[in-house]
C-alpha positions in Angstrom: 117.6 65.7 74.2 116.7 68.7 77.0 117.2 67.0 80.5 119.4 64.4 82.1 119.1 61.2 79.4 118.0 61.3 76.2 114.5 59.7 74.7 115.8 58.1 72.2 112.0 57.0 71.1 111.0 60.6 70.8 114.2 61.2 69.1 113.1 58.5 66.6 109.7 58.8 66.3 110.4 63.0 65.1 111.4 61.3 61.7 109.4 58.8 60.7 107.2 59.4 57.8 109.2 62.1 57.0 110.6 62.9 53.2 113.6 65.4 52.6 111.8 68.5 52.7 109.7 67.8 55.9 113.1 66.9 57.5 114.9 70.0 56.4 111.5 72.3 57.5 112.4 70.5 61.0 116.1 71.0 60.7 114.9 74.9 60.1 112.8 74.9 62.8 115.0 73.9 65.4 117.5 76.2 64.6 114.6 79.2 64.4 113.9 78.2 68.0 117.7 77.1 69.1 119.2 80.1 67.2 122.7 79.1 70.2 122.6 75.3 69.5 123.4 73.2 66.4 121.2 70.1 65.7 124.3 67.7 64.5 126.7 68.6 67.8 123.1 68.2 69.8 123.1 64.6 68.8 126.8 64.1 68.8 126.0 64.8 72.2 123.6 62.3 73.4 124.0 59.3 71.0 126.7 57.0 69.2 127.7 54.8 66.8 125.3 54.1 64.0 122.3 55.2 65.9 124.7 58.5 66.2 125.6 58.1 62.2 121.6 57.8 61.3 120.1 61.0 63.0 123.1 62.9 61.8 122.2 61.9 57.9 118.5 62.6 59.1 119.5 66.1 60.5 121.6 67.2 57.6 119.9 68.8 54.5 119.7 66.1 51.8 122.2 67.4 48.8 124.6 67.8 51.8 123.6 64.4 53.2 124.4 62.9 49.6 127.5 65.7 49.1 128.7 64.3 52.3 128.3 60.8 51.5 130.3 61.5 48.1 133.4 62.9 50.3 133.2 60.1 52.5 133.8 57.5 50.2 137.0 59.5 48.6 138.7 60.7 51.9 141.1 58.9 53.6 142.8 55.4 53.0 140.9 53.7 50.0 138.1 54.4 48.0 134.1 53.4 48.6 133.4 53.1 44.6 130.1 51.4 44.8 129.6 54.7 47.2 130.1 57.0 44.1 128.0 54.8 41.9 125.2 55.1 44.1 125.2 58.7 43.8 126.2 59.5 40.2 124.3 56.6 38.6 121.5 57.4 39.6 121.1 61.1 40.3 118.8 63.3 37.3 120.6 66.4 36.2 119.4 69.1 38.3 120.2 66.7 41.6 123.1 66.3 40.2 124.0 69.9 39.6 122.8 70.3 43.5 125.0 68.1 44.9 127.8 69.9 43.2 127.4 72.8 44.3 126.8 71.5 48.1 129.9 69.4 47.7 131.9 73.1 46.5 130.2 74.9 49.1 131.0 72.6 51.7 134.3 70.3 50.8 136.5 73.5 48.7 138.3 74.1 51.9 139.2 70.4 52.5 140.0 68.3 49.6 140.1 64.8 49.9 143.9 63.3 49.6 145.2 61.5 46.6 144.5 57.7 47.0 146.6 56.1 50.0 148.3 59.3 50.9 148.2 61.2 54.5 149.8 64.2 55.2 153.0 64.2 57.5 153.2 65.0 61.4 153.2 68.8 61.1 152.6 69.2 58.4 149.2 71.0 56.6 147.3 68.9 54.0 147.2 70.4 50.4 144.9 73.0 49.8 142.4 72.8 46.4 143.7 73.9 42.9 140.3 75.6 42.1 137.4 76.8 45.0 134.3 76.7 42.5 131.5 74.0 41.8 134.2 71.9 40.0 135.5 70.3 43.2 133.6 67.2 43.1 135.4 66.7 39.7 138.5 67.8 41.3 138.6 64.8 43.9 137.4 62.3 41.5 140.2 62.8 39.0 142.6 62.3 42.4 140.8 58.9 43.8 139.8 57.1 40.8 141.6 56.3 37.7 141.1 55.3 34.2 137.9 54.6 32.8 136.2 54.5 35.6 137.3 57.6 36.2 136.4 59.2 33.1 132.6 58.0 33.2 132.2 59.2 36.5 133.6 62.6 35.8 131.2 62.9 32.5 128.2 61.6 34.9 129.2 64.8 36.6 128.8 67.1 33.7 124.7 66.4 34.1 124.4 66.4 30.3 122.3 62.5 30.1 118.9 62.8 28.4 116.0 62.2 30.5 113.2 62.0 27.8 111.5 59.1 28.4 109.9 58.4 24.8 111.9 56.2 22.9 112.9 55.7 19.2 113.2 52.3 17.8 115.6 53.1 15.2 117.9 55.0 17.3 117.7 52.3 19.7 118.6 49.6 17.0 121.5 52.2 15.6 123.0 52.6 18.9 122.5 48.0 19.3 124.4 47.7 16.4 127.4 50.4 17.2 127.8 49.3 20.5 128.2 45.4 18.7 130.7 47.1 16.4 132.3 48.8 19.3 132.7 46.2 22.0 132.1 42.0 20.8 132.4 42.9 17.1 135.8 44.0 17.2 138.9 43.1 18.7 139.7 45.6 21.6 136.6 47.7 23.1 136.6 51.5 22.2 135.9 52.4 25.2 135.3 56.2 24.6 132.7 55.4 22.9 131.2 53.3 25.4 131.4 56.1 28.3 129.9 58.7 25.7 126.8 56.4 24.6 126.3 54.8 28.4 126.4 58.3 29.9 124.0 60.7 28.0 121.1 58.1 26.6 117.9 57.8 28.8 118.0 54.4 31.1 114.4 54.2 29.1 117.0 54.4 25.9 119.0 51.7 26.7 116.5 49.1 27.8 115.2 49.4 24.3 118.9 49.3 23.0 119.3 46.0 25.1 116.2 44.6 23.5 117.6 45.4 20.2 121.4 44.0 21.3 119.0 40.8 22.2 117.2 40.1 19.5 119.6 40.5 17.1 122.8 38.8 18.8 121.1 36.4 21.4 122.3 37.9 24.4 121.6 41.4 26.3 123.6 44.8 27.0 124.6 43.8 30.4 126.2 40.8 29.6 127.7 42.3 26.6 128.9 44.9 28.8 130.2 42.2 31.4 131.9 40.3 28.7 133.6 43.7 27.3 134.7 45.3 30.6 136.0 44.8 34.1 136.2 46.3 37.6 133.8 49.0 39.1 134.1 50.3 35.3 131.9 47.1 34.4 130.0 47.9 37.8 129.3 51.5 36.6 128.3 50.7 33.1 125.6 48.1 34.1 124.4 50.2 36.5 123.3 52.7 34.3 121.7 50.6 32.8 120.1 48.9 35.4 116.6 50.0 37.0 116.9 52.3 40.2 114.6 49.7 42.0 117.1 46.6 41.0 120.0 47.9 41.6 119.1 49.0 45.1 117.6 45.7 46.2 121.0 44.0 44.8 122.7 47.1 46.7 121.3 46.2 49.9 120.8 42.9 50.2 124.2 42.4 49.6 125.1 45.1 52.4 123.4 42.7 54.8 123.9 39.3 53.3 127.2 39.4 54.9 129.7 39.2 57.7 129.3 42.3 59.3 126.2 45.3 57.7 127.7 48.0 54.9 125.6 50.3 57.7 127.5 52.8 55.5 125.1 51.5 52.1 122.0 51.1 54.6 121.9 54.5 55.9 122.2 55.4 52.7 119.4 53.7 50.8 116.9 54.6 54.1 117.5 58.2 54.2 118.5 58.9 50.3 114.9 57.0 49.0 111.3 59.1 49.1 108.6 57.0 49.8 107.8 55.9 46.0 111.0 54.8 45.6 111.5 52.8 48.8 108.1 51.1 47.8 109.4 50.3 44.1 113.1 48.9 45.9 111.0 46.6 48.5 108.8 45.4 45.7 111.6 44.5 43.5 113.6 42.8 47.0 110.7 41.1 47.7 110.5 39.6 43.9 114.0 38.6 43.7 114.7 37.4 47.4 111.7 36.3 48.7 111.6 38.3 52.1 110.2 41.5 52.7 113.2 44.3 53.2 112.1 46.0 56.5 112.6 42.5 57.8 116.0 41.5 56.4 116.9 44.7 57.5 115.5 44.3 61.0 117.1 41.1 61.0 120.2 41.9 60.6 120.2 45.3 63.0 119.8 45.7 66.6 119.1 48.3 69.3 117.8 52.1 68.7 119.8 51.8 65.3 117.5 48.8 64.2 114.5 50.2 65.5 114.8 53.5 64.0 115.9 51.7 60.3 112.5 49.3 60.2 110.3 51.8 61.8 111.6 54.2 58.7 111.4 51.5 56.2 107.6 51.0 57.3 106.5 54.2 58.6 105.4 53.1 61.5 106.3 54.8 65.1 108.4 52.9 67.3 106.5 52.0 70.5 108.4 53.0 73.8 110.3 50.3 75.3 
């Protein structure tokens, strides 16, 4: 970026192949050597628009990047819920206790406004209730609402097993209280949905949707589907929905569209390591016939294309 002009393929090329920790070991490095100059407002600098928006997530430490992302989706006019799904459905414990306390660190001095509101000319938005690693709970319980609200919030509390090994019978319990909870009954007790959904093991609940199956002809996302509504529905099946699944669905419906969720894409691209990425192209592949780096390339143009296949593939992007 030193010079008249920027090489944008240089710029590029620095991050491909590239996990999380390599990137924040460059991110390090540059500011060991640049101790004057910040990375982001380098970049700010010399690029824009998504191309801008993609080296910045790149250059920003990854429980920040995902911190950020989180903020994002609450502040302003409206609310990104499939955002805060991606995060929180699909986060273990300890990245989940991370990104909390990046979120405190970074967002307790500005807390996102209730739902629709702005502050007045001259006036100074409203400052946080509490400055500690509850803030992320804070701006949830002001943007969302109901029980969508309340399954995020205990998504937040990090408390969902993560053993993988599975017991039948608890499996088969949990099938037939969620029948006597949701279809079984007239009107779905919905606490105990959000308490079952958001501490059992997604390895847990396939076996309970096996169960739900066998024993009522149908599985635990459509019972789910048939029992709730909303990005409360959304949430529910997503926990119990495969990481590589959900993200294929994710993104091919962020550029099956009129105009790219760029927002969604970014995500997915810098968010994934390389075992996951391979597990989410696998699983695009299966369900929509077309490899992802090419969708994606399809659908993208310019440096900002470029740089998305070339980190989808790992290969370097040849000069122009």
């Amino acid at each position: 970026m030193k010079g008249l002009g920027t090489r944008e393929t240089n710029l590029s090329n620095v991050w491909i192949g590239k996990d999380a920790f390599k990137r924040e070991k460059i991110i390090k490095a540059y500011k060991k050597c640049f101790p004057e100059r910040d990375l982001i407002k380098d970049i700010k600098k010399e690029t824009s628009g998504d191309y801008e928006t993609i080296l910045c997530a790149l250059a920003t430490p990854i429980w920040e990047y995902k911190a950020t992302y989180l903020h994002d989706a609450m502040n302003g006019v409206g609310t990104k819920e499939k955002a805060l799904i991606d995060v929180l459905a699909y986060s273990t414990n300890i990245e989940l206790r991370r990104i909390k306390e990046e979120y405190a660190r970074v967002f307790s001095g500005q807390p996102v406004l209730p739902k629709g509101d702005k502050p007045k000319e001259g006036t100074v938005a409203p400052q946080p209730e509490h400055n500690n690693a509850n803030q992320l709970e804070i701006d949830i319980r002001k943007d969302t609402s109901h029980n969508f609200e309340k399954c995020l919030i205990e998504l937040c509390r990090a408390t969902r097993n993560e053993k993988t090994a599975v017991d039948p019978a608890a499996a088969a319990h949990d099938a037939d209280m969620i029948y006597k909870k949701g279809e079984g009954r007239f009107g779905t007790n919905d606490k105990f949905f959000i308490q079952l959904m958001t501490t059992r093991s997604r390895e847990h609940l396939a076996a309970v949707s096996d169960a739900y199956k066998a024993k009522h002809g149908h599985d635990l996302i459509t019972a789910i589907k048939k029992e709730t509504s909303g990005y409360y529905k959304k949430l529910l099946v997503a926990l119990c929905t495969t990481h590589a699944e959900y993200f294929a669905h994710r993104l091919h419906d962020a550029i099956d569209r009129l105009g790219t969720d760029d927002s969604a894409l970014i995500f997915s691209v810098v968010s994934h390591d390389p075992a996951q990425r391979e597990a989410i192209d696998a699983k695009y592949l299966e369900l929509f016939k077309k490899p992802l780096p090419q969708a994606v390339k399809d659908d993208t143009s310019g440096d900002y294309g470029r740089l998305c296949y070339a980190l989808m593939t790992g290969d370097l992007i040849t000069k122009k």
